[in-house]
C-alpha positions, 0 to 999 in steps of 0.5 A, a space after each residue: 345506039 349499040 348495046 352495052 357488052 353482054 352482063 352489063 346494064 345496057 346490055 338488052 335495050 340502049 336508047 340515046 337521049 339529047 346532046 347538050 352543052 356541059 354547063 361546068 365546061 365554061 368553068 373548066 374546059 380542062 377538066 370537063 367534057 364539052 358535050 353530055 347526053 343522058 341516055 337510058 338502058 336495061 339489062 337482061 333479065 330484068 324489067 327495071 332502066 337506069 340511066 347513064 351519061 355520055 361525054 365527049 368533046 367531039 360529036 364526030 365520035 359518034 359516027 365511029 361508034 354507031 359503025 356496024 364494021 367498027 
């Protein structure tokens, strides 16, 4: 997974967790993303992680973004 924009809080470390199915999509697929996935990271600096959430609803995006040219 890319890193985060240099001064935020996945700048040094971003490591990818499981995607799966947003449990509220089937309630509201107009106003919720299809897919999740939680993933972890940590700034510079300091020794501490946070955690984040994905969303999409098109797995092909991750491709574009993991692209080393994009």
């Amino acid at each position: 997974m890319r890193l985060g924009k240099s001064g935020t809080w996945d700048d040094e470390t971003a490591s990818p967790g499981f995607v799966l199915e947003n449990p509220a999509y089937a309630a509201d697929p107009a106003g919720e993303k299809k897919y999740l996935m939680i993933y972890s990271g940590s700034c510079k600096g300091v020794t501490m992680r946070s955690l984040g959430i994905a969303r999409t609803d098109d797995l092909r995006a991750a491709g574009a973004f993991d692209d080393p040219q994009g």
